[in-house]
N, C-alpha and C positions, 0 to 999 in steps of 0.2 A: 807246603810249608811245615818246616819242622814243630816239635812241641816246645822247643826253644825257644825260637824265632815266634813262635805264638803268642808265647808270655811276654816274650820282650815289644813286641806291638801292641800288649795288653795295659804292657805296664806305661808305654808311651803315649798310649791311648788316654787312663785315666790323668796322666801327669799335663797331659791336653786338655779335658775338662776340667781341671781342676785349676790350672792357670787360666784359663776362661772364665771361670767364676769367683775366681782372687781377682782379675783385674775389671770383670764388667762390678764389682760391689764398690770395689774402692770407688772406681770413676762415678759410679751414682752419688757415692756418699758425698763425694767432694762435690757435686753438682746439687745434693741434698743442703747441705750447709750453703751453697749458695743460694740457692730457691729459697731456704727460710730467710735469709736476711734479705731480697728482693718483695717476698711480700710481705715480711712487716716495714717495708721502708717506711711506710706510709704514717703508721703506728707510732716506730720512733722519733718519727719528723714530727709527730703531735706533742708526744709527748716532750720531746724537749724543747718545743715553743714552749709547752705550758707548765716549762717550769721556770719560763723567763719572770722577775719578778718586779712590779710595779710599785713604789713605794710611795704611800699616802700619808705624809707629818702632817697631824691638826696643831693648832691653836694651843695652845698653849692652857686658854682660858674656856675650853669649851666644855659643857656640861657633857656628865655621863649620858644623860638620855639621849643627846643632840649625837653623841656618837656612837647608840646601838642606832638611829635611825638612819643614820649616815652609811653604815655598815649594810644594814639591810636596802637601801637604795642602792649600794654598787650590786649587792648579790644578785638582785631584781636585773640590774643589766644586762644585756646582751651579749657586750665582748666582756662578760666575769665569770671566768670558771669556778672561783672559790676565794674567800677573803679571811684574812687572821689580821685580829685584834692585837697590837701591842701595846702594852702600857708604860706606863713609862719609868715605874719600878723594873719591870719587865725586860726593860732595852738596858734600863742601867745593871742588874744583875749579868747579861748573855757578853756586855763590854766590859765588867769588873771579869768575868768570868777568860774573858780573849786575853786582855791585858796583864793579868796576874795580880792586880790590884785595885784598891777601894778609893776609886777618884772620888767618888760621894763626900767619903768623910775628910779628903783633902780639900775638892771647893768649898766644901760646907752646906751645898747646896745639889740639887740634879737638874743639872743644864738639857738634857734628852727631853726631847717630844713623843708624845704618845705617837704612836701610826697605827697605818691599816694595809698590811700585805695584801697586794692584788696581783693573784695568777689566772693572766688572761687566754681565753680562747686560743686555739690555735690560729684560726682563720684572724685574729688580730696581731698577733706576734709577729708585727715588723715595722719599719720606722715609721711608714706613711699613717698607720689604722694611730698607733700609740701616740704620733705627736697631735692626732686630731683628738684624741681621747684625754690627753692634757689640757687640753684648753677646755673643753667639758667638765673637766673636775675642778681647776683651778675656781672656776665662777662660784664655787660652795664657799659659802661663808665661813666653814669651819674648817676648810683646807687651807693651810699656808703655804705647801710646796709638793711639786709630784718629781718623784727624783727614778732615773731610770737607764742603766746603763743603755746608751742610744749605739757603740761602737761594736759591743758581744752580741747586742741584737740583728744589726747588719751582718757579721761575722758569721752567725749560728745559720742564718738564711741563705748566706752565699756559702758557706759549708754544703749545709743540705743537698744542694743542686750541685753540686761538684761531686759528689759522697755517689747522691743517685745514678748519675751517668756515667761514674766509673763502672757502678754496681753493674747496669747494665752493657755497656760493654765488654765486662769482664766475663758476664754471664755468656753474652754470646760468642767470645774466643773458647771460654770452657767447653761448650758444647760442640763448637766444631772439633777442638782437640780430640774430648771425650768420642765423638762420632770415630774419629780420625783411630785413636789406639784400638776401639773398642772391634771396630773393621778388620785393623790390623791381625789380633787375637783371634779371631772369627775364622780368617781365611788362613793364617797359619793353621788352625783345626783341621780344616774341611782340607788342604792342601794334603795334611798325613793321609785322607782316603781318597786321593783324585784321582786313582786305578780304581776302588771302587764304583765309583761315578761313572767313569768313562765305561766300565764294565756291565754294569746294569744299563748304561746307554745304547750296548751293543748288542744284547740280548732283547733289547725291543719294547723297552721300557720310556712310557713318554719323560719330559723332560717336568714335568709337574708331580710325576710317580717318583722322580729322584730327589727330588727338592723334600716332598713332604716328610721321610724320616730326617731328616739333617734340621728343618725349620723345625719339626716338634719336638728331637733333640735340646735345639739350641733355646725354644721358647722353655726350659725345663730349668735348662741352667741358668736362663735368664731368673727363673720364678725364685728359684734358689736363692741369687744374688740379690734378688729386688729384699727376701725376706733376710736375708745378711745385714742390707742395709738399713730395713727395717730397727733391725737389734743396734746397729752401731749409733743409729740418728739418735731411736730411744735413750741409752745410755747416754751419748751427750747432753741430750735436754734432760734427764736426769740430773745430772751431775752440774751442766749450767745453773739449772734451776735451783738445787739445791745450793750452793754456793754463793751464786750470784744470783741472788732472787727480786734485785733490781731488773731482770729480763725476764721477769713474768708475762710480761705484753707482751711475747713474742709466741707465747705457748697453749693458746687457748684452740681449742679445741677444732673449730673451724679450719683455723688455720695449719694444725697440722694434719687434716684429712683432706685437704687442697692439695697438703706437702707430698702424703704419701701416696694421693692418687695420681698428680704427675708425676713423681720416680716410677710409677708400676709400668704407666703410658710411655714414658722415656725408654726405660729398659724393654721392655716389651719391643717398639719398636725399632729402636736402633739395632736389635739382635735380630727380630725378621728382616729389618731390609737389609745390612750385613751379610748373614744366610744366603737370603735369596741374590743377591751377587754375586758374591763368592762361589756357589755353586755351579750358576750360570757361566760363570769365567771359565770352568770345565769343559762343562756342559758341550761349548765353542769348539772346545780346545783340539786337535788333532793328537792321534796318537804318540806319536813321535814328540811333539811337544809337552809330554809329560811328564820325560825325561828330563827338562831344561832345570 
C-alpha cells in the first residue's frame, strides 16, 4: 500500500471513529432525557396530586381560636400534606385583586368566607379517598362547605396512567431503535477492517484474539461517548434547572447517579455486544465473500 493510500485509510479510518461516537452520544443522550422522565414519573405524579387543592369555607360566625384548632386538627391528619389559612380580608383583597376592582366598597359589606386550603397526600388525590374525606369534614361544626374540583381530579389521574404507559413504551421502541442504529454504526466500523479480521484469522489467530482489539477499541469510544453525554445531560439539567426551577424534583441527586449509571451500563453494553457480532459475522465469512 502506497503512502497515499495509507493516509486515505487513515483518514477514513478516524472519520469512522468519530461518526461512532457522534451517533452512540446522541442515541444515549436522547435515551438519557428519556430514563430521567421515567424515573421521576413517580415524583411528578406526587407532586401534582399534591397540589390538587381542597377547599375548607368556615362559618361565617366562628371564633379565631375555634379556627387555629380547626387548622391544627386537619394538619394532625393523615391525608393532609399541608393547610393555609384564609381570611377573609385576605380572599376579598386576591378577588378585588383578579377583578380590577373594589366590590367591598360597592356592596358595602364582604360577602367572602374565611377558608382553610387543604393540599392533600398523594395516596388521597382521587375521587373515591376525597369524597369519603368530605363527609369527615363536613360534621365539624365550624365547616359550612368543602368545595373541590371533583372533574380535574379524575382528569389528572387518568392523565397520569396514560402519560406513564406512553412513557414506557416509548422508552422500550427507543431502545430497540437505539440498539438497532447504534449496531448499525458498529458494523459499518468493523466492515472498513474485514480483511483485517479475515487476515489475522489466517495467520492463526483464535477468534477471541481478534475480537479483543476491536471490543477494547469499541469499549473506548463507548467511554468517550458515555462522557459526551455526560456533559450534554449536565448542561440540560443546568439550564432546565435554572430556568424552570419548578423541575427541581427531578434533579436530586440520587436520582441522577441511577441516571448516569445506567447510560454508562447501556452504552457499555450495547457497543460490546454490537462489536462482538459484527466481528464474528467475519469471523464466518469466507474469502471470497468479502468482496460482496
Amino acid at each position: 500500500m502506497s503512502k497515499k493510500e495509507s493516509r486515505i485509510a487513515s483518514r477514513q479510518l478516524r472519520s469512522s471513529y468519530l461518526t461512532t461516537i457522534i451517533s452512540i452520544s446522541l442515541v444515549l443522550f436522547v435515551i438519557g432525557l428519556v430514563g430521567l422522565l421515567i424515573l421521576n414519573a413517580h415524583k411528578i405524579s406526587r407532586h401534582v396530586k399534591e397540589n390538587i387543592g381542597v377547599t375548607v369555607f368556615l362559618n361565617n360566625d366562628v371564633k379565631e381560636v375555634d379556627m387555629i384548632k380547626l387548622q391544627k386538627s386537619l394538619d394532625a391528619s393523615v391525608f393532609v400534606k399541608s393547610t393555609d389559612f384564609i381570611s377573609k380580608e385576605q380572599a376579598a383583597q386576591e378577588l378585588k385583586d383578579e377583578l380590577g376592582e373594589d366590590f367591598v366598597n360597592f356592596l358595602g359589606y364582604n360577602p367572602l368566607l374565611p377558608s382553610i386550603e387543604v393540599k392533600l397526600k398523594a395516596e388521597y388525590a382521587n375521587a373515591d379517598s376525597i369524597a369519603k374525606i368530605e363527609e369527615k369534614l363536613v360534621k365539624y361544626s365550624q365547616i359550612k362547605e368543602v368545595s373541590y374540583q371533583k372533574s380535574l381530579i379524575e382528569a389528572v389521574n387518568q392523565n397520569i396512567k396514560k402519560i406513564s404507559l406512553v412513557l414506557l413504551v416509548f422508552c422500550g421502541l427507543l431502545f430497540i431503535i437505539s440498539l438497532s442504529l447504534i449496531n448499525n454504526t458498529i458494523r459499518l466500523s468493523v466492515y472498513a477492517r474485514r480483511f483485517l479480521i479475515k487476515t489475522m484469522e489466517l495467520v492463526g489467530a483464535t477468534r477471541s484474539f481478534v475480537r479483543a482489539p476491536f471490543i477494547i477499541k469499541s469499549l473506548e469510544h463507548a467511554l468517550i461517548s458515555i462522557l459526551i453525554t455526560f456533559v450534554l445531560l449536565g448542561g440540560t439539567i443546568y439550564l432546565t434547572d435554572k430556568h424552570i426551577p419548578e423541575l427541581s424534583i427531578m434533579y436530586e441527586l440520587d436520582t441522577i447517579a441511577i441516571l448516569f449509571a445506567g447510560i454508562m451500563a447501556i452504552g457499555f453494553f450495547i457497543v460490546w455486544i454490537s462489536n462482538f457480532f459484527a466481528v464474528n459475522r467475519y469471523l464466518r465469512m469466507k474469502g471470497n465473500d468479502l468482496y460482496a
